[in-house]
C-alpha positions in Angstrom: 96.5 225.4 130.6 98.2 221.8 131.1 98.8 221.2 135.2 101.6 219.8 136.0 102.0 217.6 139.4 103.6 218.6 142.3 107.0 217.6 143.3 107.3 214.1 145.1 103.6 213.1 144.2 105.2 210.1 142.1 107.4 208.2 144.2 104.8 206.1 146.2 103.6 204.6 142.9 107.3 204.0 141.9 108.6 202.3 144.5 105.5 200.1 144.3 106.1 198.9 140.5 109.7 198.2 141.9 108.5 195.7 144.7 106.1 194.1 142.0 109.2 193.3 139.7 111.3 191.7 142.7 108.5 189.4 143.6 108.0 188.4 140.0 111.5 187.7 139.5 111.1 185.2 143.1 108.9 183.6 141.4 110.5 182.9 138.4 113.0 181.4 140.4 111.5 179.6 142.6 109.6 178.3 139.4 112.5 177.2 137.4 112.8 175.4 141.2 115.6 173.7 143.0 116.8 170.3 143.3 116.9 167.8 146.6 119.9 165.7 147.3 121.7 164.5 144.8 120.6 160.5 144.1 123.3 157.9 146.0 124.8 155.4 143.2 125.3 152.1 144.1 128.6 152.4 142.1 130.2 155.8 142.9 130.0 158.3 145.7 129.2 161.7 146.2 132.0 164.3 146.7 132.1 165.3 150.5 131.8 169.2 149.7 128.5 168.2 148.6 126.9 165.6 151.1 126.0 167.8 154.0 123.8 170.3 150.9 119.9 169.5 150.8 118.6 171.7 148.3 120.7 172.8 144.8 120.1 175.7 142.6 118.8 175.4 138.8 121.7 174.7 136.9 123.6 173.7 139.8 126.7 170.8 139.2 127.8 168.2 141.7 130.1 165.6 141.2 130.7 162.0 142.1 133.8 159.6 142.9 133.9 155.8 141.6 133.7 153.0 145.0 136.1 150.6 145.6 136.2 147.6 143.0 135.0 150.3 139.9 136.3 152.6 137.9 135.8 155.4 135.8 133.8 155.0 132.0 133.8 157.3 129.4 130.9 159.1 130.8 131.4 162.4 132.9 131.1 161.7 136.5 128.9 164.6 137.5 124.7 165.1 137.4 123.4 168.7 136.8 120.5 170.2 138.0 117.5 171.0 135.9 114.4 173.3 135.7 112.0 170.7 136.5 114.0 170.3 139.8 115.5 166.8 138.9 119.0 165.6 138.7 119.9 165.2 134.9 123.1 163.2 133.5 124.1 159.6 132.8 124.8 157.6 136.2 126.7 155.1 134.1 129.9 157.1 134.6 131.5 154.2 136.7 132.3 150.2 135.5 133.0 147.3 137.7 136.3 146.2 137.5 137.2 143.2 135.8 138.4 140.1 137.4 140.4 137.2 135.6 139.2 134.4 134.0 138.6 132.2 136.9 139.8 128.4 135.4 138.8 125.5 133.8 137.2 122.0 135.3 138.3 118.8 134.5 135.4 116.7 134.0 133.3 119.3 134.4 132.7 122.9 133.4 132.0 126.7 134.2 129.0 127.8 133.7 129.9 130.9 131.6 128.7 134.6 132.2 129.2 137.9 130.0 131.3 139.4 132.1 134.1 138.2 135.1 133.4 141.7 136.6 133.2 142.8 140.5 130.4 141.4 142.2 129.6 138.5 139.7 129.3 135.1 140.7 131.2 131.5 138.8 129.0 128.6 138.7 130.7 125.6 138.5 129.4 121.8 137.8 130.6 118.3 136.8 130.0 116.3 134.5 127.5 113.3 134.6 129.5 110.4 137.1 131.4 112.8 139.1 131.1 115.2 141.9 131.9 118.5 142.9 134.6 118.8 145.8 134.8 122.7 146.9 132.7 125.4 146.7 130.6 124.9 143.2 130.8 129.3 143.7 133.1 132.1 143.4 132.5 135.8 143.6 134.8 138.1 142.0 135.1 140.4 145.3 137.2 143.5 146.5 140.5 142.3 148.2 143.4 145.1 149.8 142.6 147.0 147.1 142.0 144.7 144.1 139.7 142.9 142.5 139.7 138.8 142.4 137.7 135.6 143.4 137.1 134.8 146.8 138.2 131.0 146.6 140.0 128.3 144.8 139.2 126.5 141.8 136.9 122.9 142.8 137.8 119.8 141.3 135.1 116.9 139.9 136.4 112.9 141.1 134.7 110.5 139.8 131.1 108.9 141.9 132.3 105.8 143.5 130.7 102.6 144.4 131.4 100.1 147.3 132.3 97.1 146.3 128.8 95.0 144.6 127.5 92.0 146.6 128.8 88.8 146.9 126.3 85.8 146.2 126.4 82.3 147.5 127.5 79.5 145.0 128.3 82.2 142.1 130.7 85.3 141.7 131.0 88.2 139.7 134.0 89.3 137.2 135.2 92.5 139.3 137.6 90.6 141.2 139.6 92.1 144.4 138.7 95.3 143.2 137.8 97.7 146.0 137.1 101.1 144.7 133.9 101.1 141.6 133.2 104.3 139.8 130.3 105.3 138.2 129.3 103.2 135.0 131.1 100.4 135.9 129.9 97.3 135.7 130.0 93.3 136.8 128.8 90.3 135.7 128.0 87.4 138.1 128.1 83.9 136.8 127.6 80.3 139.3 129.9 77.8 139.9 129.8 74.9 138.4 128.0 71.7 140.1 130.2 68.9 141.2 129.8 65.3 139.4 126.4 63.9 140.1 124.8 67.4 141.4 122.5 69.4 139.2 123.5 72.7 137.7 123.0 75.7 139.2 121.1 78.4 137.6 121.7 82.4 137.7 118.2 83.4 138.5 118.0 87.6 138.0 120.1 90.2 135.9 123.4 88.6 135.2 125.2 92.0 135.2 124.6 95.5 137.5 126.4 98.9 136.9 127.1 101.4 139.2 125.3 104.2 139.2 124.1 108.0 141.6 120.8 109.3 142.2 122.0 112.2 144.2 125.2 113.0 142.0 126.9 112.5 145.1 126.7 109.2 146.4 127.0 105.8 143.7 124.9 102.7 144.5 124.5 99.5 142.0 121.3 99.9 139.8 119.8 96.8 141.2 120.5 93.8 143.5 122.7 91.2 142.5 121.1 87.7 141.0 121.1 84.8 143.0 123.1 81.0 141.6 120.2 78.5 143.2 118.9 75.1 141.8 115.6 75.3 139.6 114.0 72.4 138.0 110.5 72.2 136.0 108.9 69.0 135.4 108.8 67.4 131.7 105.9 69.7 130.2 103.4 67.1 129.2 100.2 68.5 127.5 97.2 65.9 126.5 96.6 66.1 122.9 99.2 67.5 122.0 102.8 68.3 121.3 106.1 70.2 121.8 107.1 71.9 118.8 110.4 72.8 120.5 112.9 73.4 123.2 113.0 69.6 124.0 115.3 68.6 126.6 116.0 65.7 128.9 116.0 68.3 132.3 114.4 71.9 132.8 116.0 74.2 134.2 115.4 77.9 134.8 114.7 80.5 131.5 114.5 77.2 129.4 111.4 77.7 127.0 108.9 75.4 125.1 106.8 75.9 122.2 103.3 73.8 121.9 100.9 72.5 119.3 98.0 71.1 119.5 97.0 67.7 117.4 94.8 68.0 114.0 91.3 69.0 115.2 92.1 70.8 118.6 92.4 73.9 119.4 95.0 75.5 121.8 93.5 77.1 124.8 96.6 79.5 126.8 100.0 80.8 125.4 101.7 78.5 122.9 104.9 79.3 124.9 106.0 78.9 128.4 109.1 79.5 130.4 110.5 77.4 133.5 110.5 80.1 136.1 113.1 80.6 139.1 110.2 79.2 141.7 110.3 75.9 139.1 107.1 76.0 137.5 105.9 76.9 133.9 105.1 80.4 133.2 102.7 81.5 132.0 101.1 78.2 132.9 100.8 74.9 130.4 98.1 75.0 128.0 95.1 73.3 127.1 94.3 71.5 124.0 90.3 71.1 123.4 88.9 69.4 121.0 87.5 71.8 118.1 86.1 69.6 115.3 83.7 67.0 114.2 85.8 63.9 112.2 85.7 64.0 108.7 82.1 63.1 107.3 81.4 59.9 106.5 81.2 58.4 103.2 78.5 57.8 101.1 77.5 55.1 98.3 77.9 56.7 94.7 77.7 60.9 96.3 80.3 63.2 96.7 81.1 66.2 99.3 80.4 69.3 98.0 81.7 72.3 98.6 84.3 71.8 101.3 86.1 74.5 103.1 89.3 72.9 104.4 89.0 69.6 106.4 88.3 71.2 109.8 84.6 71.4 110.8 83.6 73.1 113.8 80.2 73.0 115.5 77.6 74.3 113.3 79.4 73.0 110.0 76.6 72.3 107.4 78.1 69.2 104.7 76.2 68.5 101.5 76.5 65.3 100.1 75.1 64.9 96.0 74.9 61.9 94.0 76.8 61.4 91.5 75.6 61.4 87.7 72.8 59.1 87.2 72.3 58.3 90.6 69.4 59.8 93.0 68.6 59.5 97.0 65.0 58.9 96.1 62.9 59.7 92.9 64.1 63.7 92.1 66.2 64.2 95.2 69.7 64.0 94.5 71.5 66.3 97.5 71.1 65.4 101.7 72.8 67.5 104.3 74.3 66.5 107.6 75.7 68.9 110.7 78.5 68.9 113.1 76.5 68.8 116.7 77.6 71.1 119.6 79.2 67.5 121.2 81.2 67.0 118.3 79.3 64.5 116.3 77.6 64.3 113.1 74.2 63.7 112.8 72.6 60.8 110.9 74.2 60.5 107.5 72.3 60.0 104.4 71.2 56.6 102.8 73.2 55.8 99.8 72.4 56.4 95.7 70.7 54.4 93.6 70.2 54.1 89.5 68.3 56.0 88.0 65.7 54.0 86.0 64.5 54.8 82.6 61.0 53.7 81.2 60.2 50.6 78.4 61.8 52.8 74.7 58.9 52.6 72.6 59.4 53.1 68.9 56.5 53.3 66.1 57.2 51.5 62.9 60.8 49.9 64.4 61.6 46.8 66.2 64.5 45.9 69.0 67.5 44.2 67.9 68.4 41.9 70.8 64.8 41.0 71.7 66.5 38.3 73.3 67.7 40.3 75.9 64.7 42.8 78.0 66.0 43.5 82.0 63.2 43.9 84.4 63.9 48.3 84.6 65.9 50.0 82.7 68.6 51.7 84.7 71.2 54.8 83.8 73.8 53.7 81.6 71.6 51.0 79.8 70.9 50.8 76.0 68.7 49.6 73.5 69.4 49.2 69.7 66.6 50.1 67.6 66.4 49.5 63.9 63.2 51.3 61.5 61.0 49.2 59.2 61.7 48.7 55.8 61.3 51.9 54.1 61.8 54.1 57.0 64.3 55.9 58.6 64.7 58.1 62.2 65.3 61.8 60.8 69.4 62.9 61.4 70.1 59.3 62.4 68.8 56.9 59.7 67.3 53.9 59.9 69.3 52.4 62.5 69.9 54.1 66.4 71.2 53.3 69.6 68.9 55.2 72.5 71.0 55.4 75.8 69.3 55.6 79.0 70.6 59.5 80.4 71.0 60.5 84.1 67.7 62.7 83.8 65.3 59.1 83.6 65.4 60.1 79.7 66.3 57.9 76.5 68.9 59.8 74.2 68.0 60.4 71.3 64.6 60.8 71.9 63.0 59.2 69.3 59.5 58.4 69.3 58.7 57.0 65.9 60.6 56.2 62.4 58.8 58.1 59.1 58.8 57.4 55.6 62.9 57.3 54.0 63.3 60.2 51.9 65.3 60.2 48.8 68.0 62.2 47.1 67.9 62.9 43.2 70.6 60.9 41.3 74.2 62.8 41.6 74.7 63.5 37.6 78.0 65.8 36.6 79.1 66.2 33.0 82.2 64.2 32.1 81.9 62.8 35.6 80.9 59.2 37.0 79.8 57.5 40.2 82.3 55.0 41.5 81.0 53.9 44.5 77.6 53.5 45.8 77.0 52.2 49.8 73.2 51.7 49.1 71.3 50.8 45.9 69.2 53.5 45.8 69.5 57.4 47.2 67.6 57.3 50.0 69.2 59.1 52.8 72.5 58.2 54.0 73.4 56.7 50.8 77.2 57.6 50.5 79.0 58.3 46.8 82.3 58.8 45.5 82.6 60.8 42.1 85.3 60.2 39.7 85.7 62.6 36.3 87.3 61.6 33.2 90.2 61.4 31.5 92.0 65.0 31.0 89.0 66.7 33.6 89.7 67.8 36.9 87.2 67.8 40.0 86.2 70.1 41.3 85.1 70.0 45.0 84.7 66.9 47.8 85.0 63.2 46.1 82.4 61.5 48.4 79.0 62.8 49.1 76.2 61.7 51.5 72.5 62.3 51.1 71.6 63.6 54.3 67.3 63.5 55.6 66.6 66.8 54.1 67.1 65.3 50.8 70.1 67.0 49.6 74.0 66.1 49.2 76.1 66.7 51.5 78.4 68.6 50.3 77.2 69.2 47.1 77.8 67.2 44.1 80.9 68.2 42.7 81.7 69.1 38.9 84.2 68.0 36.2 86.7 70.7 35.1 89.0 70.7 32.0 93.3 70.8 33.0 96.4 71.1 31.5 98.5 68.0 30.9 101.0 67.3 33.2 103.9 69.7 33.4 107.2 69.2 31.2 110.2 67.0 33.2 113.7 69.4 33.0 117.3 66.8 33.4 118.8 67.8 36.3 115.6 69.6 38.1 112.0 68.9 39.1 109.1 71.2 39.8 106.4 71.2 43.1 103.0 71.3 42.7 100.0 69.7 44.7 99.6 66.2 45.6 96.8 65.3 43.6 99.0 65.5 40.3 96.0 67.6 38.6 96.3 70.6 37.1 93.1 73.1 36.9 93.3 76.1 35.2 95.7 78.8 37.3 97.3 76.1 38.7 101.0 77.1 38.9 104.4 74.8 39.1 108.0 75.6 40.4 110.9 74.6 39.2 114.7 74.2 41.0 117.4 73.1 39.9 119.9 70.2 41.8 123.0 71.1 43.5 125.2 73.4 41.6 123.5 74.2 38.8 121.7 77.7 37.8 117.8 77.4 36.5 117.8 79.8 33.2 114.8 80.9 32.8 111.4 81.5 34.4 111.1 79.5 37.3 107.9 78.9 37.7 104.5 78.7 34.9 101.2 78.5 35.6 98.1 76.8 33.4 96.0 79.0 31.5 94.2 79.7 28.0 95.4 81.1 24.8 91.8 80.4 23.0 89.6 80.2 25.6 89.1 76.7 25.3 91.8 74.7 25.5 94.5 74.9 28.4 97.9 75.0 28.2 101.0 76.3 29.9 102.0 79.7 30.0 105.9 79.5 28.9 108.2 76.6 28.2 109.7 74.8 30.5 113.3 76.3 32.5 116.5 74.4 31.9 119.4 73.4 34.3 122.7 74.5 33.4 126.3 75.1 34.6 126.6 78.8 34.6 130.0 80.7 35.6 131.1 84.3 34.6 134.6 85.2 34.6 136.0 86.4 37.5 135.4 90.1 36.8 138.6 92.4 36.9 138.9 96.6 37.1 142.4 97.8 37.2 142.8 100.4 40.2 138.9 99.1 41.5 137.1 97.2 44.4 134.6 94.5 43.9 131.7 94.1 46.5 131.0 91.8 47.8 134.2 89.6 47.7 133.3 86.4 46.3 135.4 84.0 44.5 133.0 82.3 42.2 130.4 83.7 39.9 127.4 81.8 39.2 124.2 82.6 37.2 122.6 85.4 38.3 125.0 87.1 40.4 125.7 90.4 40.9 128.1 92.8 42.1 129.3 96.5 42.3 132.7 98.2 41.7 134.1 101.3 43.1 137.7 103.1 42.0 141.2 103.7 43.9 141.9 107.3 45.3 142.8 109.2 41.8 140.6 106.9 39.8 137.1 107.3 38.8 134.3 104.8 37.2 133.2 105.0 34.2 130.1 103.0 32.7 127.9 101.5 35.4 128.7 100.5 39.1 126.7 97.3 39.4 126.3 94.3 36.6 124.4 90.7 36.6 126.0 87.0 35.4 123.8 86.3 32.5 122.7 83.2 30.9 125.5 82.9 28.4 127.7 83.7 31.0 129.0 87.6 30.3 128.6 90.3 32.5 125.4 92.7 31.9 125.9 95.6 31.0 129.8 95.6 30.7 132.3 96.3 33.4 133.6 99.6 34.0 136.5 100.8 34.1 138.7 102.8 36.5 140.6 106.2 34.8 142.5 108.4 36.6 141.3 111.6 38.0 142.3 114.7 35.8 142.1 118.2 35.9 140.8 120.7 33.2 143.5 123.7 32.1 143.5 126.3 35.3 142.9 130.1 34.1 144.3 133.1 36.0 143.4 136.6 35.2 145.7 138.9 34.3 148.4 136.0 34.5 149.6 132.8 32.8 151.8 129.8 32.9 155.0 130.4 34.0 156.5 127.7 31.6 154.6 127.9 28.8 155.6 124.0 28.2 153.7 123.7 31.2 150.2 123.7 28.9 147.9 120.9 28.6 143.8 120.4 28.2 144.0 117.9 31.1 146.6 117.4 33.9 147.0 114.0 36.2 146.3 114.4 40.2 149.1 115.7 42.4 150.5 117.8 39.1 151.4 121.7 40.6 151.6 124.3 38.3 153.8 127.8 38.4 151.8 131.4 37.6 153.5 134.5 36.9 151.4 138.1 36.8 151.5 140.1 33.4 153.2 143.5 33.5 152.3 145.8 36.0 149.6 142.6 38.0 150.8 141.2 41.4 149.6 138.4 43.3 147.3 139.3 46.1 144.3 138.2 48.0 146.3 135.7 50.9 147.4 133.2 47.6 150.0 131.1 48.3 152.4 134.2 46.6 151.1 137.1 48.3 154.8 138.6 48.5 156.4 136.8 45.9 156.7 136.9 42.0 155.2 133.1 41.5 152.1 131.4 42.7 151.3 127.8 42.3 148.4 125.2 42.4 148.1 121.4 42.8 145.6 119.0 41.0 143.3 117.5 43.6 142.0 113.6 43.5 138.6 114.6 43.1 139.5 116.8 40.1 139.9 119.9 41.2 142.5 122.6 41.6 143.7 124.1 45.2 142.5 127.6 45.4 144.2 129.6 42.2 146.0 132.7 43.1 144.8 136.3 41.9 146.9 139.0 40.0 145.9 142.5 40.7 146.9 145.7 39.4 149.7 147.7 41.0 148.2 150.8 43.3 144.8 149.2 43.2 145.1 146.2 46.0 142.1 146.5 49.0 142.8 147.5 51.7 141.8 145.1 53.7 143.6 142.5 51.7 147.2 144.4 51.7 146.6 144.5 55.8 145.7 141.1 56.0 149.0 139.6 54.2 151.2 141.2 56.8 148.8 139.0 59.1 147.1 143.1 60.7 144.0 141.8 62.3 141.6 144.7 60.5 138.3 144.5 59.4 136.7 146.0 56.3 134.1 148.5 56.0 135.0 150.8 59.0 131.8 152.5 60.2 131.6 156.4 59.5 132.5 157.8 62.5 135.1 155.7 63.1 136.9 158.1 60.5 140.3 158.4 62.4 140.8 154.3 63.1 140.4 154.4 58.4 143.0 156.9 58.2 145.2 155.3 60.4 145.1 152.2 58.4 145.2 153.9 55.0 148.6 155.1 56.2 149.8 151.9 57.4 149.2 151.0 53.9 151.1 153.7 52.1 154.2 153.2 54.5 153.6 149.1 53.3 153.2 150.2 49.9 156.7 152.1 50.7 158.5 149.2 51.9 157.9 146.8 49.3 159.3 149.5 46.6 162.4 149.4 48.8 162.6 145.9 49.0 162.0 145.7 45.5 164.9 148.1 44.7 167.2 146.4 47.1 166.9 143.1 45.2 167.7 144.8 41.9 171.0 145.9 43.4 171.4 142.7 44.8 171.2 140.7 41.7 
């Protein structure tokens, strides 16, 4: 049996469960929190209803008011309070307010910012040379209610300068001018001295400028020069000279230029300047002395290898004798030196001879025996001449030995040998015609000869030379033709010696307006083998002219007026001409042209032929028609002209013979009902094109039907002329 509780036992525990939910929902609240004081904006202001409240619910609004000098943006002016106790909302809700643009600076300039707004601050400066007179500020601030700048514009005047110094003796170009600004500038000059008073001279910066190193205050960039007297003594320098800036007086900035004399060296600057305390600066120079003198000469030597004709300390000079001269025995060079004072040291001895010893020469004796010198020196000579029945070897039996600049004899020859012999020179059909000794022996010179109708061949005169041969060797006799035949009125070239050898070949030419006729030149040869003759008769000298040569309607070329032997020339034909045999012919020997001239016949055409259409005039018929001839067609029965001829629409057509032969384009007679297409859309000019693609089937059948209505109107044409005639 279920119990069931008694009445009131439940509340307690009711009432408890309440309490718990209350407490739970304090928490939640005091969880999602409260917010402190709203945050103060430097820009807007709190609403009075809600300064005085320290603590603001979740959720909770307050608003704000803009300050003086701002004003409302395009934000909402109110922050809301949010669960995690802080304010949240854009505090950008109020804008400065905007002042005006404040002015412009002359000679200077505002230093721009983004914005002229309230509370911002114009900079202003001046240009370079002036300064700023005002404030170089201004703040946009909050004035009875409006926003604008706390001051007036500043202006920029110019830096000024007092007046630059006066200097005694001189002045400066600036005149009675009182007031400078910056970057102006004067230039002092002196006065000038009176007669018999020396010059005075501007010593310093002949012009200063005014110029600020505070931007404030001008001052002059640097003290004004003075006009004083300054003299430098004559610049005098031992040893050497001035180069330039010579004057009679010295005064102040004058400049010289030095140079020292040959062998001395400059010791300082070559240039000085007379300075404003009047002496040289920097100071004079030195010149020292830098080189020995030139070396002395020596007797039959020469100075070798010199490097310039200066020669410092230390400088080595070789002297070496000349050719066949010597020191000593074998010594032929000496050296001297440039000493630290300046001086050479000893210098050599001078060259002597060299000597040669007595020639002696086996089997030869001295020609001027007469004559023997104590020594034989360079240069001297001897004559020797060999025993009878010898001879010195590539010399002969007589030589001349020359005492050499080694202490040698040239050539040296020691002994003369036994004279060798040559064999007798023997050529068939040849003969000696002079002989310089009466036997062979060597150096025996000869001169061959051949005869009568023989030719020689190689060098006339021989020599037989120590290795027993000729020299060159002994020529032969060759057979030749006789001498060429004479032609009247011409003459032939061939070599000087006036013989003829086999392949020998002549020339002939002809004198002054006459042609040679034949061949101009022949040449020796042999018919048998044996016997030589010439190859062809002789050419002959004649007057040879050709007509002038004349082709009705043609052009010669070249153009020439007279027609010698020879000659050719080449025709071409008038426009409506052509040529007929050959373009080019010769002047021959019997004075006709070769081959014939052409001729020049006009240009015809052959009988045109139309399909399906004929002649007009049937008198109009010929094999051949003359250029520039036109001709009239006419379509059989049932044809019309088609194809773009030149009677696409008409009943005729024509054509015209052309200069080269041909006929312009012939028309073209068709068959009624049976013209293309394309061509019957072309002669009314249709820009269509043939062969239309497949798909392209409705563009066809639009231009079939243009056809048929074309077809249409030239049946109604057609009829209309009928009535008309």
């Amino acid at each position: 049996m279920r119990m069931m509780p008694a009445p009131g036992a439940g509340r307690p525990r009711g009432r408890a469960a309440v309490l718990r939910l209350l407490l739970a929902a304090a928490l939640v609240v005091a969880v999602q929190g409260s917010c402190n004081a709203p945050p103060r904006i430097p820009s807007a202001e709190l609403k009075e209803s809600y300064q005085r409240i320290t603590k603001f619910s979740y959720s909770e609004k307050v608003e704000y008011t803009c300050r003086p000098g701002y004003t409302r943006s395009k934000f909402r002016a109110s922050l809301v309070c949010g669960e995690d106790g802080r304010w949240k909302g854009s505090t950008d809700f109020c804008s400065p307010k905007q002042c005006s643009y404040p002015g412009d600076l002359a000679n200077g300039r505002l230093v721009e910012t983004e914005l002229f707004t309230f509370g911002s601050i114009a900079n202003y400066t001046c240009d370079m040379g002036y300064r700023l007179i005002g404030n170089s500020q201004l703040h946009c601030v909050l004035k009875n209610g409006q926003v604008t700048w706390d001051g007036d514009v500043p202006f920029c005047e110019p830096i000024p300068c007092s007046p630059p110094p006066k200097i005694e003796n001189g002045e400066h170009n600036g005149g009675d001018v009182t007031v400078f600004s910056y970057g102006s500038s004067v230039t002092y000059h002196c006065n000038s001295a009176g007669r018999g008073e020396r010059a005075f001279s501007l010593v310093g910066d002949p012009s200063i400028f005014c110029t600020t190193v505070d931007n404030l205050n001008g001052i002059w960039n640097k003290p004004a020069p003075e006009c004083k007297v300054v003299g430098c003594q004559h610049p005098q320098i031992e040893n050497g000279k001035l180069l330039s800036g010579y004057r009679a007086e010295y005064t102040y900035r004058d400049t010289v230029v030095f140079d020292c004399e040959f062998r001395y060296t400059l010791q300082g600057s070559d240039t000085s300047t007379c300075s404003e305390a009047g002496s040289w600066e920097p100071p004079l120079p030195l010149c020292q002395r830098s080189s020995c003198d030139d070396p002395p000469d020596v007797f039959r030597a020469v100075k070798a290898r010199l490097a310039g004709n200066l020669f410092p300390a230390g400088t080595v000079v070789t002297y070496e004798c000349e050719p066949g001269y010597e020191f000593s025995p074998g010594q032929n060079t000496r050296h001297i030196t440039c000493l630290a004072d300046l001086t050479w040291s000893e210098a050599p001895s001078s060259c002597n001879k060299i000597s040669c010893p007595d020639p002696v020469v086996g089997n030869a004796r001295h020609v001027n025996v007469w004559y023997k010198p104590v020594k034989y020196m360079y240069g001297d000579t001897v004559s020797i001449s060999c025993n009878e029945g010898y001879t010195i070897r590539d010399y002969g039996s007589d030589v001349v030995l020359r005492c050499t600049n080694k202490g040698t004899w040239d050539p040296a020859v020691t002994e003369c040998t036994s004279v060798p012999h040559c064999p007798q020179p023997v050529t068939d059909h040849g003969r000696e015609v002079y002989k310089s000794k009466n036997d062979y022996s060597v150096g025996t010179r000869v001169t061959m000869a051949c005869d009568e109708g023989y030719v020689l061949r190689g060098d006339e005169q021989i020599e037989c030379k120590a290795d027993q041969n000729w020299t060159p060797s002994v020529p032969f006799c060759d057979k030749g033709c006789d001498p060429p035949p004479q032609i009247t009125s011409g003459q032939y070239t061939a070599s000087r010696s006036g013989v003829f050898p086999y392949g020998s070949e002549v020339t002939y030419s002809c004198a002054a307006g006459l042609s040679l006729i034949g061949d101009k030149s022949i040449y020796c040869t042999s018919t048998d083998g044996e016997n030589l003759v010439w190859s062809g008769p002789a050419p002959e000298c004649r007057v040879v002219r050709c007509p002038r040569p004349d082709v009705e309607h043609g052009r010669m070329a070249p153009p020439t007026h007279t027609f010698p032997y020879g000659v050719s020339v080449r025709f071409s034909c008038d426009e409506g001409f052509v040529l007929r045999g050959d373009a080019e012919t010769w002047c021959t020997a019997n004075s006709t042209w070769q081959p014939p001239l052409p001729s020049c016949v006009p240009v015809q055409c052959p009988e045109p032929q139309v399909v399906n259409g004929r002649l007009k005039n049937a008198r109009d018929s010929k094999t051949w028609y003359p250029a520039n001839t036109t001709v009239t067609f006419e379509c059989l029965h049932g044809y019309h002209f088609s194809g773009g001829g030149p009677a696409a629409f008409g009943d005729t057509g024509t054509a015209t013979c052309l200069a080269d032969g041909n006929w312009t384009p012939l028309p073209k007679c068709k068959k009624q009902g049976e013209a293309d297409i394309c061509e019957e859309v072309g002669d009314i000019k249709a820009a269509f094109e043939c062969g239309v693609p497949m798909e392209e089937v409705r563009t066809l059948l639009e231009v079939q039907k243009l056809f048929l209505e074309i077809q249409k109107l030239k049946v109604e044409l057609g009829l209309s002329n009928k009535v008309i005639l």
